[in-house]
C-alpha positions as a Python dict, from the first residue, in 0.01 Angstrom:
ca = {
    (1, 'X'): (0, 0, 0),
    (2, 'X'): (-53, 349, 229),
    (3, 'X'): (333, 386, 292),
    (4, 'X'): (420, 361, -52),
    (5, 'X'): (630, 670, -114),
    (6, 'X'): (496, 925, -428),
    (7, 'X'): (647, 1172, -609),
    (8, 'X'): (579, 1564, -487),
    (9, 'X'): (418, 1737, -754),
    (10, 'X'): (645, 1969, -965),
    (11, 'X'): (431, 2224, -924),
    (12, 'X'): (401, 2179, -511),
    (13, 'X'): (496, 2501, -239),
    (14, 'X'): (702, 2440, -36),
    (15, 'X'): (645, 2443, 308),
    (16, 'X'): (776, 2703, 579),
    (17, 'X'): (1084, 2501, 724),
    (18, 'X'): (1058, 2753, 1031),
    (19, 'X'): (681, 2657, 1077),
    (20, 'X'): (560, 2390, 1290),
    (21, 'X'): (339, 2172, 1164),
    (22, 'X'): (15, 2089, 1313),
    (23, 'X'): (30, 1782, 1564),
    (24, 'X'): (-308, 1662, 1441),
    (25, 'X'): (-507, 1769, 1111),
    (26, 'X'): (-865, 1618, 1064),
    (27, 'X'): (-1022, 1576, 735),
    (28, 'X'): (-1368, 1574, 612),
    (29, 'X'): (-1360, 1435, 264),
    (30, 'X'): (-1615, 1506, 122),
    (31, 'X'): (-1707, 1494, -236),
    (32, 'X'): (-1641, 1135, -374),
    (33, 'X'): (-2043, 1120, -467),
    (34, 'X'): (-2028, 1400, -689),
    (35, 'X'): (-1661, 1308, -857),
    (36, 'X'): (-1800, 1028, -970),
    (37, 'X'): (-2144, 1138, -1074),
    (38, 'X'): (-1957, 1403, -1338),
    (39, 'X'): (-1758, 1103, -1477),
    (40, 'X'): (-2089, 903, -1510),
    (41, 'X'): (-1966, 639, -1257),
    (42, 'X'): (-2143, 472, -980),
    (43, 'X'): (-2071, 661, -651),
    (44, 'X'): (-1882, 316, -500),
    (45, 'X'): (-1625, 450, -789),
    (46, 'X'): (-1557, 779, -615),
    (47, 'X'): (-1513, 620, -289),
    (48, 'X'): (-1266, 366, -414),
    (49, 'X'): (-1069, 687, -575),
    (50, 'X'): (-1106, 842, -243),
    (51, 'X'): (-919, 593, -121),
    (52, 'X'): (-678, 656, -301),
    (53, 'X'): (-616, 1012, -181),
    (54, 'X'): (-627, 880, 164),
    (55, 'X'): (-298, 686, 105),
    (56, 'X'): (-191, 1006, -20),
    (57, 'X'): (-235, 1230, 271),
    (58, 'X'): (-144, 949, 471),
    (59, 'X'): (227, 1001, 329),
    (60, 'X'): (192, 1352, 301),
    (61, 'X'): (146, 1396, 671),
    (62, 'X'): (420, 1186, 830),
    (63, 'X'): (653, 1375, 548),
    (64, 'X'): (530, 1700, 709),
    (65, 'X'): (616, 1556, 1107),
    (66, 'X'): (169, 1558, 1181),
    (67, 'X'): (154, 1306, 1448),
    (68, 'X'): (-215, 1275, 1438),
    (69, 'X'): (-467, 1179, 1139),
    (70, 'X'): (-856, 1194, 1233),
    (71, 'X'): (-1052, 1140, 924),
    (72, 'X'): (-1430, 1139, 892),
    (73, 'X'): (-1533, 780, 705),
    (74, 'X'): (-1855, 734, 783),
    (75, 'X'): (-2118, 975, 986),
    (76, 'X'): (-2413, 857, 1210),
    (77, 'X'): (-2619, 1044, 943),
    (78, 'X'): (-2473, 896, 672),
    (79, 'X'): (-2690, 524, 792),
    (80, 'X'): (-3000, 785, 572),
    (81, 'X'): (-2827, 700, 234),
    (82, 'X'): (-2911, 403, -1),
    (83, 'X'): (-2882, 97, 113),
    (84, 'X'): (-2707, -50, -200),
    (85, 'X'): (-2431, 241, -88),
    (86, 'X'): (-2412, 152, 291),
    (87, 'X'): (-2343, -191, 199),
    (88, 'X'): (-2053, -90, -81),
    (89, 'X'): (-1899, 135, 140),
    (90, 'X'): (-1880, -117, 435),
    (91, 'X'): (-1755, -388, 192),
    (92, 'X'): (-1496, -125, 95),
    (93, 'X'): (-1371, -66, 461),
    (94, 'X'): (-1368, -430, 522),
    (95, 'X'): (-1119, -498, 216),
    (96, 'X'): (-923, -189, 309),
    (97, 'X'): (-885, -293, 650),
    (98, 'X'): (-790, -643, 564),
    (99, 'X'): (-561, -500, 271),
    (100, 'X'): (-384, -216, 496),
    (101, 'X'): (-383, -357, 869),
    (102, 'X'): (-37, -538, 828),
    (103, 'X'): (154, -223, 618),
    (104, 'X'): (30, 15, 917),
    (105, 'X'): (140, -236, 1195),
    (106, 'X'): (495, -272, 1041),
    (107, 'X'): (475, 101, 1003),
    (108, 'X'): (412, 195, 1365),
    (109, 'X'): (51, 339, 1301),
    (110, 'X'): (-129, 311, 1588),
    (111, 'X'): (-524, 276, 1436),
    (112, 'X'): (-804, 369, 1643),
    (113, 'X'): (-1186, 400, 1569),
    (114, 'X'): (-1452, 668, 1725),
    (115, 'X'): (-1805, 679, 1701),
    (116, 'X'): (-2118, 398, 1766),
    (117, 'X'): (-1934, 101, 1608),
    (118, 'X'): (-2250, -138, 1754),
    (119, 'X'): (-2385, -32, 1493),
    (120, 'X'): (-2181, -221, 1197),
    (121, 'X'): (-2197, -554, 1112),
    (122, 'X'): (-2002, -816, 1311),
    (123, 'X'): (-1739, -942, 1083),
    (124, 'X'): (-1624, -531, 1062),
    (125, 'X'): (-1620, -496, 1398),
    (126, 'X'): (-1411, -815, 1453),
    (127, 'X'): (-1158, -648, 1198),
    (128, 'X'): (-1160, -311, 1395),
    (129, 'X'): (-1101, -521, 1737),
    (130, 'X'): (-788, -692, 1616),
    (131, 'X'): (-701, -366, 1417),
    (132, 'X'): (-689, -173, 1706),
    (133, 'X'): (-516, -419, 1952),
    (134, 'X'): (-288, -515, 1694),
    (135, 'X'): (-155, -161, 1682),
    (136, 'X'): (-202, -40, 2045),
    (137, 'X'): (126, -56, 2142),
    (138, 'X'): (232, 204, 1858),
    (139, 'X'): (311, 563, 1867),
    (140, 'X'): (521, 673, 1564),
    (141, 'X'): (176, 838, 1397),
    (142, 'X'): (-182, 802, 1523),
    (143, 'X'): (-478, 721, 1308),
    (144, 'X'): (-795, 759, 1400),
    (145, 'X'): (-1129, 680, 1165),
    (146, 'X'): (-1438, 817, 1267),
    (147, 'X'): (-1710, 568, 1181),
    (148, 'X'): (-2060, 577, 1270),
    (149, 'X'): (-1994, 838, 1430),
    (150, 'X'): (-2143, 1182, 1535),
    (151, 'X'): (-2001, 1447, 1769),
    (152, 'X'): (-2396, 1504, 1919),
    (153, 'X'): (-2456, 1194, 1952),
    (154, 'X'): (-2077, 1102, 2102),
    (155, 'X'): (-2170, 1443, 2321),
    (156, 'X'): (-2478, 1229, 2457),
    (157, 'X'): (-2300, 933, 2527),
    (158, 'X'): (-2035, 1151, 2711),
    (159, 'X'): (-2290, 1311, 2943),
    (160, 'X'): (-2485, 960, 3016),
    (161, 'X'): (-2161, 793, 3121),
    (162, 'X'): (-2124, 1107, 3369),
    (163, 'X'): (-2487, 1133, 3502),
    (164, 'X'): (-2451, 747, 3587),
    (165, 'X'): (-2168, 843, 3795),
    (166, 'X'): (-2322, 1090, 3973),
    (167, 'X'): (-2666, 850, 4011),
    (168, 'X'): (-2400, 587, 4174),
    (169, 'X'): (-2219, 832, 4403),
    (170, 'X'): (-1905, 833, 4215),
    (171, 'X'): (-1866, 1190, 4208),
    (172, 'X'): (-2089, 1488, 4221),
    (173, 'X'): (-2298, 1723, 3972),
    (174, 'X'): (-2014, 2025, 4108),
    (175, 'X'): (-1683, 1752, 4011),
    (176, 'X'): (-1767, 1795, 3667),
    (177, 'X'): (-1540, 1978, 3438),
    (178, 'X'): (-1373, 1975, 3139),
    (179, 'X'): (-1116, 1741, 3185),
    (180, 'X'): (-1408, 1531, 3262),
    (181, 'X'): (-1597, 1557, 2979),
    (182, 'X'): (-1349, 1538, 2762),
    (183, 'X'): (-1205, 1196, 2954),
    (184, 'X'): (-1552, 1058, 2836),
    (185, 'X'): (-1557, 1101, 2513),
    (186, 'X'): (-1475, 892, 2216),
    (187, 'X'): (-1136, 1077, 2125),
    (188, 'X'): (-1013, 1031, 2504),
    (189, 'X'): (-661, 1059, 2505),
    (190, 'X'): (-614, 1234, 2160),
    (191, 'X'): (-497, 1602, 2122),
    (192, 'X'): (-796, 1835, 2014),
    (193, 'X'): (-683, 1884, 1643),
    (194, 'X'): (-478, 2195, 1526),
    (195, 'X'): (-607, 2193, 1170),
    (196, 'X'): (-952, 2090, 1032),
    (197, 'X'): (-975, 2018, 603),
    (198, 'X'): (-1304, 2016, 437),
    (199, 'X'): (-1247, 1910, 81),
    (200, 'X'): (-1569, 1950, -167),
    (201, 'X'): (-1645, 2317, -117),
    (202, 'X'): (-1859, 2292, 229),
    (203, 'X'): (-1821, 2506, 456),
    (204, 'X'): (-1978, 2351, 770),
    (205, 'X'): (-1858, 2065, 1050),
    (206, 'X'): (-2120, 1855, 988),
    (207, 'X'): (-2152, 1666, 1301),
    (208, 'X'): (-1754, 1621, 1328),
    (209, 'X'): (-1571, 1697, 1633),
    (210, 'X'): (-1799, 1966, 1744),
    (211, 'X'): (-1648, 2043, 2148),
    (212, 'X'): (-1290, 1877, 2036),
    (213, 'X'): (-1274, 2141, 1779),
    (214, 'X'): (-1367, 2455, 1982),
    (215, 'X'): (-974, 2588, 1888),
    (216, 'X'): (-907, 2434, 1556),
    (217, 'X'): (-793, 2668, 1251),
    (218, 'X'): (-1033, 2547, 956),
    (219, 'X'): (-906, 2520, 603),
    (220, 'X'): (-1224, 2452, 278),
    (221, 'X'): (-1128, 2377, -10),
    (222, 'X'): (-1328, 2365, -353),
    (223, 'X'): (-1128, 2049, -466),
    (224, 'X'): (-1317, 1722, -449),
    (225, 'X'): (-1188, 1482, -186),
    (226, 'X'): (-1028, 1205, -520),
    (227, 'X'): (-888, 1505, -666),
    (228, 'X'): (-709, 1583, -318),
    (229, 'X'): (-319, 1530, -311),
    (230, 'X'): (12, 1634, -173),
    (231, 'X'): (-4, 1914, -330),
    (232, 'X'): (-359, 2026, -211),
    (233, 'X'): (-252, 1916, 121),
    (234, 'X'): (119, 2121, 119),
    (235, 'X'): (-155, 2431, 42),
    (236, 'X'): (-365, 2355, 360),
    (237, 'X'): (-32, 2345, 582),
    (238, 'X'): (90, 2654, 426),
    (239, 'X'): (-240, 2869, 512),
    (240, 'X'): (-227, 2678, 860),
    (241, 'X'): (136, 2848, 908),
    (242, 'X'): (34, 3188, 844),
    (243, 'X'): (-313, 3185, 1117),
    (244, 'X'): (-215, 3369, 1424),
    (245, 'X'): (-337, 3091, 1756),
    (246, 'X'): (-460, 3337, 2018),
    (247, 'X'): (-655, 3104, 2220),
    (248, 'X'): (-855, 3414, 2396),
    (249, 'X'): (-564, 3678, 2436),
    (250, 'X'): (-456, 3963, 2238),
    (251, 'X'): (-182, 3945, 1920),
    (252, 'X'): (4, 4147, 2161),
    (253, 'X'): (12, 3859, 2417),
    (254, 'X'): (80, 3639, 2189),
}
């Protein structure tokens, strides 16, 4: 179950208990391929691990008081890879879904989904229907899985949805702002996130949250996304505390 409670590791920092934590951390996790390639495992067996550490952070965070999760399942590019692999890592959402869905509604998890979801087959997007009405309602920690998705792409979608407002005489070209844009796309009504994590030794945003994440402190990490736990994640919050959020003015001003 995700809200299974696990032991801190001994050798864990502790976290600044006069720093706020971050109201929403996103998460590439990246690496699962390449954990289970140096075990000589299929790469299904590094996603299912991955899992794993998903649970994890999932406890880690609402230990820590972060109010918002956005993780990065499954990219619009991502449709390039095997097709043996698309299909084992859409059979794995569908279990998860089915196996989770009831521990995060009596939880309070409010579970959303961003990206081109027309995309997936229909039986998964049944599940992420009644997944997502199930939990509307909920507001004790917010979930979000990007799947399918692609901040260009999302980006396009955003600015189509406008432009058909202006073709209809809804508003005009000189209305639009930010507010607007960012009322039209997918992650309307979330908080841009505080804290980005890119596990696997990346150092780019691949297509994730490209405009939401104009402000976001980012935190790489060498350490393979199955390997990732509490106490990789305690590290991450720890580095977040000691970034200095100037948002365009001096240290001085701040």
């Amino acid at each position: 179950m995700i809200w299974t409670k696990s032991k801190p590791s001994q050798n864990a920092p502790a976290t600044d208990p006069q720093a706020a934590p971050p109201a929403h951390v996103a998460i590439i996790m990246d690496g699962n391929g390449r954990w289970a390639k140096s075990r000589g495992l299929p790469r299904t067996a590094g996603h299912k691990k991955g899992a794993d550490s998903l649970r994890t952070v999932l406890n880690a965070c609402r230990s820590a008081g972060v109010r918002y999760l956005t993780i990065y399942a499954f990219s619009a590019e991502n449709w390039k890879r095997p097709t043996d692999e698309v299909s084992d890592l859409m059979q794995l959402l569908q279990h998860y879904l089915h196996k989770e869905l009831d521990e995060m509604h009596k939880n309070k998890v409010r579970l959303r989904f961003i990206g081109d979801i027309s995309k997936l087959n229909s039986k998964i997007v049944e599940s992420i229907n009644e997944a997502t009405q199930l939990t509307a309602g909920h507001t004790d920690f917010n979930f979000t899985v990007a799947l399918s998705y692609g901040s260009r792409q999302e980006m396009v979608r955003a600015v189509q949805s406008l432009a058909k407002k202006v073709e209809a005489g809804e508003i005009k070209a000189g209305d639009i702002d930010e507010d607007m844009i960012n009322n039209a796309l997918d992650t309307n009504g979330l908080p841009e996130p505080d804290l980005l994590i890119r596990t696997g030794g990346e150092q780019r945003l691949s297509n994730f949250l490209l405009w939401q994440s104009a402000y976001t402190e980012f935190y790489f990490t060498p350490v393979l996304w199955p390997d990732f736990g509490t106490e990789h994640f305690t590290s991450a919050l720890q580095e977040f505390a000691k970034r200095e959020r100037r948002y365009g003015t001096t240290g001085e001003q701040t």
